[in-house]
C-alpha positions as a LaTeX table, in Angstrom:
\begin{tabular}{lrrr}
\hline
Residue & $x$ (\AA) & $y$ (\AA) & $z$ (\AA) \\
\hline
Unk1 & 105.13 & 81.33 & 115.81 \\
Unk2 & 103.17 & 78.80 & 118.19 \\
Unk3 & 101.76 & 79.23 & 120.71 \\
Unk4 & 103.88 & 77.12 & 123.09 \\
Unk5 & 107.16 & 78.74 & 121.58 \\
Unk6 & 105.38 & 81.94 & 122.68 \\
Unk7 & 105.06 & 80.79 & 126.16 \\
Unk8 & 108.90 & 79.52 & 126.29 \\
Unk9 & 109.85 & 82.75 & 125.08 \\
Unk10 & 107.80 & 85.39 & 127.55 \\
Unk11 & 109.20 & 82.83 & 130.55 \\
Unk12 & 112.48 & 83.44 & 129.03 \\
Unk13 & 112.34 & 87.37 & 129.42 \\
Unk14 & 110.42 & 86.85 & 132.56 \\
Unk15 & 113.41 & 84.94 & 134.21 \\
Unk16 & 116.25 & 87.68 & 132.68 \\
Unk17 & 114.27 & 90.46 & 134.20 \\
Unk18 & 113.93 & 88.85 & 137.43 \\
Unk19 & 117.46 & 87.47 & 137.28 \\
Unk20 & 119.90 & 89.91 & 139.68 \\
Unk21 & 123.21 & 91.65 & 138.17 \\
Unk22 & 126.26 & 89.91 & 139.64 \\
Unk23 & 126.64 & 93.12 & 141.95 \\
Unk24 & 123.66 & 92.00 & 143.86 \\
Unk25 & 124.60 & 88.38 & 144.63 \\
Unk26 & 125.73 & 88.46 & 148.49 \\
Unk27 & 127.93 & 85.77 & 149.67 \\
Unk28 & 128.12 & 83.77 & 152.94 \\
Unk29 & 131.17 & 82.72 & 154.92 \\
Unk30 & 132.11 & 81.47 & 157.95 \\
Unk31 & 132.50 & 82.87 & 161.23 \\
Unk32 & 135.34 & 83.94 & 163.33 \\
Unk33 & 133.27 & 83.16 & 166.83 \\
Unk34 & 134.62 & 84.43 & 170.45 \\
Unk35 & 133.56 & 81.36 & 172.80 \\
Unk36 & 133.45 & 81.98 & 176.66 \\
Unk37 & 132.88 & 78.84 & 178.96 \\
Unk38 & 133.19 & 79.69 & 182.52 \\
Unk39 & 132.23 & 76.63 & 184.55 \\
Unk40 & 134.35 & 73.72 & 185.44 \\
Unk41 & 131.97 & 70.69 & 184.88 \\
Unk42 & 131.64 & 68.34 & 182.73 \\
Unk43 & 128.27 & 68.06 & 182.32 \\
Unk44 & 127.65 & 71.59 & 181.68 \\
Unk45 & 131.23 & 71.46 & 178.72 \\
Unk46 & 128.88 & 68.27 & 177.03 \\
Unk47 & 126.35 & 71.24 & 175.92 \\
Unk48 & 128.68 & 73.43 & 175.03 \\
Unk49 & 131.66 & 71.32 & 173.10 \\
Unk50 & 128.37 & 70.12 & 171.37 \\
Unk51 & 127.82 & 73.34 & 170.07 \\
Unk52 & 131.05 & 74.82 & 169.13 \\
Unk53 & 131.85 & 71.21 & 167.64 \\
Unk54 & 128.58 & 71.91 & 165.25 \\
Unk55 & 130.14 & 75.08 & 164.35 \\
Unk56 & 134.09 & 74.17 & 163.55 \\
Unk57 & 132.11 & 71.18 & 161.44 \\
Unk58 & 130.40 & 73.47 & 159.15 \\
Unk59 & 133.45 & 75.26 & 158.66 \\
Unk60 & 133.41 & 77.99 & 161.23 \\
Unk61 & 136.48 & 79.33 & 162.99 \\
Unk62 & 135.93 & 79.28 & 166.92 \\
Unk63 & 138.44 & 80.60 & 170.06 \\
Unk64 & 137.18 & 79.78 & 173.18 \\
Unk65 & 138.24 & 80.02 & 176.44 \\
Unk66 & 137.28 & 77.06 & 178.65 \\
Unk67 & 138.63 & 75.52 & 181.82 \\
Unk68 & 138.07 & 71.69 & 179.92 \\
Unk69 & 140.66 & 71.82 & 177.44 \\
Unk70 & 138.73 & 69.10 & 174.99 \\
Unk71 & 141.90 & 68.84 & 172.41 \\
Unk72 & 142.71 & 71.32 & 169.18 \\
Unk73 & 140.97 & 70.48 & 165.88 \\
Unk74 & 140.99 & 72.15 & 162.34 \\
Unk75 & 139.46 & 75.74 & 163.16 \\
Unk76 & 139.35 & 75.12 & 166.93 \\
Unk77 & 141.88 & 77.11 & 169.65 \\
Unk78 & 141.47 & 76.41 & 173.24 \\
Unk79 & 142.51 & 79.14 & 175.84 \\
Unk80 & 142.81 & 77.23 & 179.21 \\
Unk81 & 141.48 & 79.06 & 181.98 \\
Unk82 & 141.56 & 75.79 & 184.13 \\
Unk83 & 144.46 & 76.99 & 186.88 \\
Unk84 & 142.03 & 79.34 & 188.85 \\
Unk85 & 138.49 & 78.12 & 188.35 \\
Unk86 & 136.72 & 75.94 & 190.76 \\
Unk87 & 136.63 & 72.63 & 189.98 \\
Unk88 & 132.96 & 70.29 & 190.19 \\
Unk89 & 134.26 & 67.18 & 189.69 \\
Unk90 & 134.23 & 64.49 & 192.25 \\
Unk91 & 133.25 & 66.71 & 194.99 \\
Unk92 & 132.70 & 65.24 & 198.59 \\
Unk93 & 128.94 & 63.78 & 198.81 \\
Unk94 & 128.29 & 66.75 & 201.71 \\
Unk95 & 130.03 & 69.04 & 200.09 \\
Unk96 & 126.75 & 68.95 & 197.12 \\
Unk97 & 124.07 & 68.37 & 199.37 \\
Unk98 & 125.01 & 71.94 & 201.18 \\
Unk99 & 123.22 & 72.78 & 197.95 \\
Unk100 & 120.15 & 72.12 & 198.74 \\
Unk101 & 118.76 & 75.29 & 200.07 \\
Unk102 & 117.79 & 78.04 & 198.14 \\
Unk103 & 119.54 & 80.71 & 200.15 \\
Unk104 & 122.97 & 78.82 & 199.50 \\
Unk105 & 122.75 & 78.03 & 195.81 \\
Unk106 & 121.80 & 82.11 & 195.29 \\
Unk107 & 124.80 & 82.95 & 197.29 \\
Unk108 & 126.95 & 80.45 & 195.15 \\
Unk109 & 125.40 & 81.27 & 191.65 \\
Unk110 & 126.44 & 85.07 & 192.47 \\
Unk111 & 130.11 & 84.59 & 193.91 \\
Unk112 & 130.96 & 81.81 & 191.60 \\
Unk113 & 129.51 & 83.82 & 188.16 \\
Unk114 & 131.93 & 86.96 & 189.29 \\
Unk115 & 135.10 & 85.23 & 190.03 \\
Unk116 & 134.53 & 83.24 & 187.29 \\
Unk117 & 134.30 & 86.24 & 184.69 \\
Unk118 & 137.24 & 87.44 & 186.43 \\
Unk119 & 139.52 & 84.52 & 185.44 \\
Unk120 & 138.38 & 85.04 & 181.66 \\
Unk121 & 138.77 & 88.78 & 182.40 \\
Unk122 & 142.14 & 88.61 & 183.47 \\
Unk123 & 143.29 & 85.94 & 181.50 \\
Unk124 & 146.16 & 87.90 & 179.22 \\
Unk125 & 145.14 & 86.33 & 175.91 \\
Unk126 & 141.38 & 88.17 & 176.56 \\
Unk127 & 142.92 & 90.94 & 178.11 \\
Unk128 & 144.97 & 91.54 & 174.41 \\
Unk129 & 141.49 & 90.97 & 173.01 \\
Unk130 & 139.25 & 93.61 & 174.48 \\
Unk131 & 142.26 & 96.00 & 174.74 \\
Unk132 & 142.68 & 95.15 & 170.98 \\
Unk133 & 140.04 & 97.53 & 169.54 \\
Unk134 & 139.92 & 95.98 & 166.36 \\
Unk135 & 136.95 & 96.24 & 164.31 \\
Unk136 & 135.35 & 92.61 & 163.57 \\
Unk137 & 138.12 & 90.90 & 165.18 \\
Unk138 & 135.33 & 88.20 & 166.00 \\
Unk139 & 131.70 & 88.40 & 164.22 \\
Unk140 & 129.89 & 86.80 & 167.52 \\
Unk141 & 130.43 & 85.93 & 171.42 \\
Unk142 & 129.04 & 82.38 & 172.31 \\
Unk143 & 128.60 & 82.41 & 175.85 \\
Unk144 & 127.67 & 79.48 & 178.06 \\
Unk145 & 125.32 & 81.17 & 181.24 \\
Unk146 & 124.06 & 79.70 & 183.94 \\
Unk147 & 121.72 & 82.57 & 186.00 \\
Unk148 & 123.92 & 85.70 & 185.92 \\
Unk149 & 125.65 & 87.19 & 181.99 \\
Unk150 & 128.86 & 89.02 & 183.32 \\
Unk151 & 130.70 & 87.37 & 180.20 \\
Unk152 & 128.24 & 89.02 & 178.10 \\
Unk153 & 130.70 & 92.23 & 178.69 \\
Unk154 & 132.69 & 90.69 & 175.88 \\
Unk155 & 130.22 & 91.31 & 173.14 \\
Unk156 & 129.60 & 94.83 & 174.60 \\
Unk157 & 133.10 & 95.84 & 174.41 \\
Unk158 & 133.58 & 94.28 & 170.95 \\
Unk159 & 130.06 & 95.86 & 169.61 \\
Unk160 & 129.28 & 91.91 & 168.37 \\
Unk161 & 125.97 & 89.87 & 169.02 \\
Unk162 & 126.22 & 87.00 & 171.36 \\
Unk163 & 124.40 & 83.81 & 171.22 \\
Unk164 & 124.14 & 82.30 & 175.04 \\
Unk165 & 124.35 & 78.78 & 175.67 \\
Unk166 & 122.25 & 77.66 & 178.91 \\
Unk167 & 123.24 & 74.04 & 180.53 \\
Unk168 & 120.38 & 73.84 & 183.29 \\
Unk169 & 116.73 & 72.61 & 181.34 \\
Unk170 & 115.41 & 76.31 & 182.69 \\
Unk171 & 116.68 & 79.17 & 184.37 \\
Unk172 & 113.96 & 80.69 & 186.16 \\
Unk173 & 115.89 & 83.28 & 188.02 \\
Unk174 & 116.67 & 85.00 & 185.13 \\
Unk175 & 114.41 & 84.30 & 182.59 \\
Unk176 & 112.96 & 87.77 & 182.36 \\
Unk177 & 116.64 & 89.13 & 181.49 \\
Unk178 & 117.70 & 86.16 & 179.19 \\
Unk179 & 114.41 & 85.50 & 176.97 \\
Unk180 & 112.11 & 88.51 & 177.71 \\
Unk181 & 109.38 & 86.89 & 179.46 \\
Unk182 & 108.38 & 85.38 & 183.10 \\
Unk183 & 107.20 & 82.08 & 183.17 \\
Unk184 & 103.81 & 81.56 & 185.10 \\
Unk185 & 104.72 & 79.85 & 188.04 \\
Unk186 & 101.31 & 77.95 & 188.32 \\
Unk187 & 102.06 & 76.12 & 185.15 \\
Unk188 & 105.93 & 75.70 & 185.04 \\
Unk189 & 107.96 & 74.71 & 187.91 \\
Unk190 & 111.51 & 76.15 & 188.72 \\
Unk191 & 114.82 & 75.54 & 188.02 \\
Unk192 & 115.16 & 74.16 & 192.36 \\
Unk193 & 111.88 & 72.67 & 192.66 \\
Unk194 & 110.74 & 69.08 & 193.20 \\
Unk195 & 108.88 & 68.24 & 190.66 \\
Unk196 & 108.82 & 68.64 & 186.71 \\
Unk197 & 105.13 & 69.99 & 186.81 \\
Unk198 & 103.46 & 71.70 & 189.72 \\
Unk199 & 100.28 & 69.65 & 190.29 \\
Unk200 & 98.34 & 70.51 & 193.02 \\
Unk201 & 97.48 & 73.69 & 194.57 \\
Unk202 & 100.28 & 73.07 & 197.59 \\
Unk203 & 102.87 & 72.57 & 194.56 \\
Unk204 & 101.77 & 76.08 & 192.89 \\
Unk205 & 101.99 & 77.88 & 195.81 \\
Unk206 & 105.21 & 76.77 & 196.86 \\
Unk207 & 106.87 & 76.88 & 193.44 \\
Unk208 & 105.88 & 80.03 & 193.29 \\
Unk209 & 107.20 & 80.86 & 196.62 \\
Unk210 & 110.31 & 79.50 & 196.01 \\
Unk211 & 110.42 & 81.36 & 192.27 \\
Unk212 & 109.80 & 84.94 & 194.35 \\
Unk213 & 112.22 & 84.37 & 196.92 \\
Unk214 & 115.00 & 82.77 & 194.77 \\
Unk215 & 114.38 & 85.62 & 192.12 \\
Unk216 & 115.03 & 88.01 & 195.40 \\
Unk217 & 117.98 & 86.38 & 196.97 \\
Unk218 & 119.82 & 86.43 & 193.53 \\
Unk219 & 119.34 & 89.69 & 192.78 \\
Unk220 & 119.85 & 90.93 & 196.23 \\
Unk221 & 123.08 & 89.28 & 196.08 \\
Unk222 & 124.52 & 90.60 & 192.80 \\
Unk223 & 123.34 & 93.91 & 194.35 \\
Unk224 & 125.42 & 93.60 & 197.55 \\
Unk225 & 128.55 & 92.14 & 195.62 \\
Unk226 & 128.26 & 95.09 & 192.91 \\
Unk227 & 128.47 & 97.86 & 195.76 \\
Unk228 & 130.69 & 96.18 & 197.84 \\
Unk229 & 133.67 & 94.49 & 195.25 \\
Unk230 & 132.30 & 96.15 & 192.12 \\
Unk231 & 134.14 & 95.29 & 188.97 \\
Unk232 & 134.52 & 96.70 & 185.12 \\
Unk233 & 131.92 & 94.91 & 183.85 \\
Unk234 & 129.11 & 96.22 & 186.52 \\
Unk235 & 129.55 & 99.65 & 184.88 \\
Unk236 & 128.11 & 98.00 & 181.33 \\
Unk237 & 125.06 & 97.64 & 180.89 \\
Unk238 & 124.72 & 93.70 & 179.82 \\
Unk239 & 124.51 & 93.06 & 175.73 \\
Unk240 & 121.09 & 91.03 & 175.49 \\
Unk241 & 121.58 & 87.81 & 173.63 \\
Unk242 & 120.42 & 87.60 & 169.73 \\
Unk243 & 119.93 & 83.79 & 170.30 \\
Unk244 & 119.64 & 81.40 & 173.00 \\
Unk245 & 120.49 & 77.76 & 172.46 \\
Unk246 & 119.11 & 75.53 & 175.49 \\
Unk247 & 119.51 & 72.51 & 177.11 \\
Unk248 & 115.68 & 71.30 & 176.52 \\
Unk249 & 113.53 & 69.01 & 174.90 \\
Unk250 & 109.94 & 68.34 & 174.91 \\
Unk251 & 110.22 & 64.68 & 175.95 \\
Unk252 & 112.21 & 65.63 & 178.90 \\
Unk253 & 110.84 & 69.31 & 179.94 \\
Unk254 & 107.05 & 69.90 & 180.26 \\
Unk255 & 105.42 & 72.28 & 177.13 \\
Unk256 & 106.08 & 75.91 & 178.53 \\
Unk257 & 106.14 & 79.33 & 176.48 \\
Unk258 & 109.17 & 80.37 & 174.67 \\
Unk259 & 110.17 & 82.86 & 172.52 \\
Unk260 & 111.09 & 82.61 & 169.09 \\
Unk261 & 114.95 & 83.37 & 169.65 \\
Unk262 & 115.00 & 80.12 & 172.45 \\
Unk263 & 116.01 & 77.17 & 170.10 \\
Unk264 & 115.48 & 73.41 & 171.62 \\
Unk265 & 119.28 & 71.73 & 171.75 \\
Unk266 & 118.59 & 69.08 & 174.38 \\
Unk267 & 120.90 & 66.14 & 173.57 \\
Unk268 & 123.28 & 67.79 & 171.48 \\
Unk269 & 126.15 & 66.03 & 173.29 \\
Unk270 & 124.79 & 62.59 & 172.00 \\
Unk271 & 127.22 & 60.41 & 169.65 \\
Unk272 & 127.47 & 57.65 & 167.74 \\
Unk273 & 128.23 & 54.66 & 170.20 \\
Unk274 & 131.84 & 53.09 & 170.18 \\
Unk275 & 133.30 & 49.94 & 171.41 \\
Unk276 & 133.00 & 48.40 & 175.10 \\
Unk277 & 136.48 & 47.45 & 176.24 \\
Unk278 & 136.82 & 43.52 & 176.48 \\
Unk279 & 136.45 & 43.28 & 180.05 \\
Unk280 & 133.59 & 44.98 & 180.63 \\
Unk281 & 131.88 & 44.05 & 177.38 \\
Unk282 & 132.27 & 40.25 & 178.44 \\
Unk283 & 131.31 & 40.90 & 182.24 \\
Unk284 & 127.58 & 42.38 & 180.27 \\
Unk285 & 127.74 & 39.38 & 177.78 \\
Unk286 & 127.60 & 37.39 & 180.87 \\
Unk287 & 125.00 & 38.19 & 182.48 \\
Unk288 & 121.84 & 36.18 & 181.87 \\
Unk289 & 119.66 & 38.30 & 184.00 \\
Unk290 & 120.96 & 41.58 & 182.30 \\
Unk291 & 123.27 & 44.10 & 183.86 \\
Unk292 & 122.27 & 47.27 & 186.14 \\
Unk293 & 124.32 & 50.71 & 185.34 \\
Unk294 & 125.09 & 52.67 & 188.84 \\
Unk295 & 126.34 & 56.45 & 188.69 \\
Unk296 & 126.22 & 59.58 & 189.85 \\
Unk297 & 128.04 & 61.12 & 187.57 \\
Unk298 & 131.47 & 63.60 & 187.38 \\
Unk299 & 130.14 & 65.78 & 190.01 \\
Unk300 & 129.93 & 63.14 & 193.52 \\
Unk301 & 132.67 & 60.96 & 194.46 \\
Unk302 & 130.84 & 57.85 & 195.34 \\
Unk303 & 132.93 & 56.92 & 198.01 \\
Unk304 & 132.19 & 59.83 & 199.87 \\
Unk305 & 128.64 & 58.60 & 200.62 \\
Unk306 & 127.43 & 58.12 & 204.36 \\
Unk307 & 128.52 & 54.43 & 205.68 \\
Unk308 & 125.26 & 53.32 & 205.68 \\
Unk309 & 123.49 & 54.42 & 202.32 \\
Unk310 & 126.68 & 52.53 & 200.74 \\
Unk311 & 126.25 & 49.50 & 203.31 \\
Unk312 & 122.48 & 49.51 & 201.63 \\
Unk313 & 123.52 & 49.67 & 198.09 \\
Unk314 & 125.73 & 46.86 & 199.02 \\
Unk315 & 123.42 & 44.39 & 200.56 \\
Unk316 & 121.00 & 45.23 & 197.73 \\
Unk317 & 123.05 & 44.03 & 194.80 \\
Unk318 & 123.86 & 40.95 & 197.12 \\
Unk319 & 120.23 & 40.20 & 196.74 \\
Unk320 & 119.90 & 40.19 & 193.21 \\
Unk321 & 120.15 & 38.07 & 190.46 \\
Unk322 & 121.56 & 40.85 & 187.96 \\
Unk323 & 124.99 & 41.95 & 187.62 \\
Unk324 & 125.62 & 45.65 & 188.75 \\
Unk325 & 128.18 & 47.72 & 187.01 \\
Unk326 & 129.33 & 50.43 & 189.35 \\
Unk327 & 131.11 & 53.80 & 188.97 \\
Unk328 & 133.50 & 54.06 & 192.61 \\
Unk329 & 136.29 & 56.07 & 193.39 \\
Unk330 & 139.27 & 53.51 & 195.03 \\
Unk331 & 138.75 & 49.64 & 196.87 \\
Unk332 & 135.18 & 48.75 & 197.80 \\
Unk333 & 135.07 & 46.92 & 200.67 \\
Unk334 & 132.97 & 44.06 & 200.98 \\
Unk335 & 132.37 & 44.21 & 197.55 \\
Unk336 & 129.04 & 41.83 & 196.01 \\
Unk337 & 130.31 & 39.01 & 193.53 \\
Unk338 & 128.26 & 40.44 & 191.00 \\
Unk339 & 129.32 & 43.69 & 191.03 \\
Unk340 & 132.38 & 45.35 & 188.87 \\
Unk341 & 133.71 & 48.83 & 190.31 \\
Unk342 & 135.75 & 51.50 & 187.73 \\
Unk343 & 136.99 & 55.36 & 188.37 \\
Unk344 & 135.41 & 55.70 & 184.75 \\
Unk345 & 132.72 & 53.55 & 182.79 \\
Unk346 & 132.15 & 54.33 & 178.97 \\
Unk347 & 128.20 & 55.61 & 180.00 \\
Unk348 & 126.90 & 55.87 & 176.55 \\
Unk349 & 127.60 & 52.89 & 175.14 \\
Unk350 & 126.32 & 51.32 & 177.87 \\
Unk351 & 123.17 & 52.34 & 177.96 \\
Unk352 & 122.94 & 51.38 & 174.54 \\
Unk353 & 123.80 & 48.05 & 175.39 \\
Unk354 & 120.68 & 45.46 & 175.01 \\
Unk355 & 121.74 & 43.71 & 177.96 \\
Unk356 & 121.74 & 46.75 & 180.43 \\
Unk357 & 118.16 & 46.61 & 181.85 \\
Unk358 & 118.43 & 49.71 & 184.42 \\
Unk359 & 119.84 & 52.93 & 184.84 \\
Unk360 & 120.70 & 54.35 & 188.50 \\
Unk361 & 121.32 & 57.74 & 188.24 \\
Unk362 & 120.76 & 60.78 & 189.92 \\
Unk363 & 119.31 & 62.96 & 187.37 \\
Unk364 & 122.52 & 64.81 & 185.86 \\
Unk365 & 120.59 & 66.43 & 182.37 \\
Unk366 & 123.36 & 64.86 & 180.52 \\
Unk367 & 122.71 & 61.47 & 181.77 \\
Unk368 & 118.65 & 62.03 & 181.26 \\
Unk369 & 119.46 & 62.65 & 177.40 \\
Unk370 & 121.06 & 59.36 & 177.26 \\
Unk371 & 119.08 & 57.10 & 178.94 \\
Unk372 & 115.91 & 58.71 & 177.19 \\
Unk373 & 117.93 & 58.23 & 174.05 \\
Unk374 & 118.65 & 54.93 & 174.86 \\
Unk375 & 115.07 & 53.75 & 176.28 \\
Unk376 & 116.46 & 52.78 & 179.62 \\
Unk377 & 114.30 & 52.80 & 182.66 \\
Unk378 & 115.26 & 54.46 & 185.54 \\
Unk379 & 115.83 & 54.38 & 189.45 \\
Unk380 & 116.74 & 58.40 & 190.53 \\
Unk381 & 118.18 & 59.38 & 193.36 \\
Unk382 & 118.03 & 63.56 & 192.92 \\
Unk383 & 120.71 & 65.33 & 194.79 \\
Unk384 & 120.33 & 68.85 & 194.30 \\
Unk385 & 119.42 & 71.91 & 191.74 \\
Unk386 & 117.76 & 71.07 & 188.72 \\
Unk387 & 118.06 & 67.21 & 189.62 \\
Unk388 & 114.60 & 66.42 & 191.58 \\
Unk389 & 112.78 & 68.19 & 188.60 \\
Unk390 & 115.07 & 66.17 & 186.04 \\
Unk391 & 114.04 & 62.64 & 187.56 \\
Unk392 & 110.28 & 64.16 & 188.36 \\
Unk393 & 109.99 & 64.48 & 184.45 \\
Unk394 & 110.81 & 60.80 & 183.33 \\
Unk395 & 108.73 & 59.55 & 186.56 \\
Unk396 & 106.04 & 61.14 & 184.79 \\
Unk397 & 106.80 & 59.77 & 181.42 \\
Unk398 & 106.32 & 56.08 & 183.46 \\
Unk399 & 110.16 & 54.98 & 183.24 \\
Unk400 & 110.92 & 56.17 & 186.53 \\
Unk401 & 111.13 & 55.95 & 190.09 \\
Unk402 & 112.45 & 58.45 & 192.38 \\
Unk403 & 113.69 & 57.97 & 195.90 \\
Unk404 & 115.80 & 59.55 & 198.47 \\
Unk405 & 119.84 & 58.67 & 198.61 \\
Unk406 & 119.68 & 59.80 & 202.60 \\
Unk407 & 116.76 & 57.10 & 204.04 \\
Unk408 & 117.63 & 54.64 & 201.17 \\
Unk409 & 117.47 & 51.06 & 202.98 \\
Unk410 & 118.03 & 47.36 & 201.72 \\
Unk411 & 114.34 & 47.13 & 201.58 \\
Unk412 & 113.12 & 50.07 & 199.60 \\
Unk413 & 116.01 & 49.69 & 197.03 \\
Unk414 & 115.11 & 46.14 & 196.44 \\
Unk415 & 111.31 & 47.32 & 196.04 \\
Unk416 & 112.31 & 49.79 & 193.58 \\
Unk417 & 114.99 & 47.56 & 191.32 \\
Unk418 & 112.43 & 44.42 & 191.44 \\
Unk419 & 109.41 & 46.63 & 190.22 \\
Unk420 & 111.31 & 48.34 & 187.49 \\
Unk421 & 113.07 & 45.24 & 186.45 \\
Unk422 & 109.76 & 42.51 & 186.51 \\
Unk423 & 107.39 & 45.63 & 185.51 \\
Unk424 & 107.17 & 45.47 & 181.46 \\
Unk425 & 105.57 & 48.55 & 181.39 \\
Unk426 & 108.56 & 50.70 & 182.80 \\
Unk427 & 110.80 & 49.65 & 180.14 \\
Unk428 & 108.00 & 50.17 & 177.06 \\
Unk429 & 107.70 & 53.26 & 178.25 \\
Unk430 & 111.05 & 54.09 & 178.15 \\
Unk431 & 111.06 & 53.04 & 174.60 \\
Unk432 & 107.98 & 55.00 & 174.02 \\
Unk433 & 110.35 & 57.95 & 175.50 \\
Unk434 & 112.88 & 57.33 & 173.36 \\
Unk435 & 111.24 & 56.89 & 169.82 \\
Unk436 & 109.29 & 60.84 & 170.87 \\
Unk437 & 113.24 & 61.98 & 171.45 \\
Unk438 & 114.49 & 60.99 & 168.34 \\
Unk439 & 111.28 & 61.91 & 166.57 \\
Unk440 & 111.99 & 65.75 & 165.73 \\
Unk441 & 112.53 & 67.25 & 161.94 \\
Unk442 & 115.81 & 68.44 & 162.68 \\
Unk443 & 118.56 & 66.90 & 164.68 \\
Unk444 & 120.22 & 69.27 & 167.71 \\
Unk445 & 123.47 & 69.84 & 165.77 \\
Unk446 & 121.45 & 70.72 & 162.22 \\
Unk447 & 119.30 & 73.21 & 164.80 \\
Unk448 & 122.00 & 74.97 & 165.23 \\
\hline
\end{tabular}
């Protein structure tokens, strides 16, 4: 016998030996997943339709109650919660600023998180659920959260691990509880704060002011409305989360410490581009000076801005050579030559467009994503919650500027479009931005 038969043979018994009986090979299936999205915005359903998309795709089963019915697929029910929940789409332009202070956003984040649990609560189709009492009826809970888990009572009651999903890029207020940890407030700034990083001393101490006293006012809050309107679901104590999936990436939210359960999902909601309709395609296609992109997203009816910061916007596109595609609720009047108005633009492919040379926005996290992804510079006008930090973040990545909607004039607009527009290095930045974004091992969907 050789010696290199030998050597076959030995590896031969080696690998039987090793090799497990058939009783010990442990299959893996798919999922029957419990989803539970409470808020009525579309930016905050992009995250989470991203997510539960990934899942039906790889051949999970999901159920999830939503108040965005997005349309039934293979393995996909909808339970629409939509006929109670409040609504944050086109809201009047005062209406959002009134969230602006701390004190007010606490107060909101608390009300809003109860009644919200208590339309999935007392919807009947969860109702026949957690009255159910069957074992493994669902294997998980995939809840979206903003600052406050009341719909983690689901996976309590059904004795299942939930996976939260978390819209904002950060939620300071109740970090501790979600992930375990606090964040130093010297080194990462929160969730309401102006700026992406704190960089002097006057920004740590008042970040860190503002991180105490929000912290306070929410859970003073949840205290009061507990004793005072208590529900079910205050007598549980709240199921911590196995996973969290959030709205982040590195290109967009400063380095900060997270634990190994947080995974990075940021721009999940990104897909392939589609077609332009005619119109608007041709209105781009004919403009030699390239085409500016102006919205503020679902959540602010444009026409319900102040007389005169619309009267500015107006007399600014007057004044320049580029054409301006506009997102405006109803007539304009006095509307610029060079300016198209629709209820509804197709914001993606857009962006992607060669021709569109600037992005007005004011710093919705969905929008960030694609105008990172798209390496579009950027003129931010910050509104409220995590929006002045959002903008703060790409003005430090150079493809930025930030300004204020309220004292915007003819002059300082113009400033702003004509330096980001004749300024080279705003738009190779951008496209610095965007090849870091896309640069990752895995994509968002595969991370999950």
């Amino acid at each position: 016998m050789t010696s290199r038969f030998r050597v076959v043979l030995i590896a031969f018994y080696v690998c039987q030996a090793l090799q497990p009986q058939q009783n010990q090979w442990k299959s893996v299936g798919a999922a029957n997943i419990l989803a539970v999205h409470t808020i009525h915005s579309n930016s905050h359903w992009n995250l989470m339709r991203g997510v539960l998309r990934t899942l039906t795709d790889h051949g999970h089963t999901v159920t999830v109650f939503t108040p965005i019915v997005d349309g039934d697929r293979d393995g996909y029910t909808e339970v629409d919660i939509s006929g109670d929940s409040e609504v944050r789409v086109g809201l009047n332009a005062s209406q959002v600023t009134s969230c602006q202070s701390t004190q007010t956003i606490m107060a909101h984040i608390a009300s809003s998180s109860r009644i919200n649990c208590d339309i999935v609560f007392d919807h009947p189709r969860m109702r026949e659920i957690l009255d159910d009492h069957q074992p493994r009826l669902y294997d998980v809970v995939v809840a979206e959260v903003l600052e406050l888990d009341c719909v983690s009572y689901v996976a309590t009651v059904l004795r299942v691990p939930s996976i939260y999903v978390v819209p904002p890029p950060i939620v300071t207020y109740t970090e501790r509880s979600f992930f375990g940890h606090v964040p130093n407030p010297a080194a990462v700034s929160n969730l309401l704060f102006w700026r992406g990083v704190p960089k002097t001393f006057v920004d740590r101490f008042f970040n860190t002011l503002q991180t105490v006293y929000g912290s306070w006012l929410l859970w003073s809050d949840e205290q009061r409305l507990r004793k005072s309107d208590p529900r079910p679901f205050d007598a549980v104590e709240s199921a911590k989360p196995s996973l969290i999936f959030t709205n982040t990436h590195f290109i967009t939210e400063p380095s900060r410490p997270l634990p190994p359960d947080v995974v990075q999902i940021g721009g999940i909601h990104l897909t392939p581009p589609g077609s332009i309709p005619k119109d608007i395609l041709e209105f781009i296609d004919d403009a030699p000076h390239g085409v500016i992109y102006f919205t503020f997203g679902s959540l602010v009816s444009m026409s319900s801005l102040p007389e005169k910061v619309l009267i500015a916007f107006r007399e600014t596109f007057t004044a320049i050579s580029q054409k301006v595609l506009w997102k405006y609720e109803g007539d304009m009047k006095d509307k610029p030559k060079n300016v198209m108005t629709r209820k509804w633009f197709p914001q993606r492919d857009l962006l992607l467009h060669p021709n569109v040379k600037l992005f007005i926005s004011h710093g919705g996290i969905s929008g960030v994503y694609e105008t990172v992804d798209a390496g579009v510079p950027v003129v931010g006008f910050p509104i409220c919650y995590d929006q002045p930090r959002n903008i703060d973040n790409l003005v430090d990545a150079g493809m930025a500027i930030s300004m204020d909607l309220y004292s915007v004039t003819k002059d300082t607009l113009l400033n702003a479009i004509l330096q980001i527009v004749n300024d080279e290095k705003y738009r190779k930045n951008a496209k610095i931005a965007s090849e870091r974004f896309k640069d990752r091992p895995m994509s968002p969907a595969d991370s999950v």
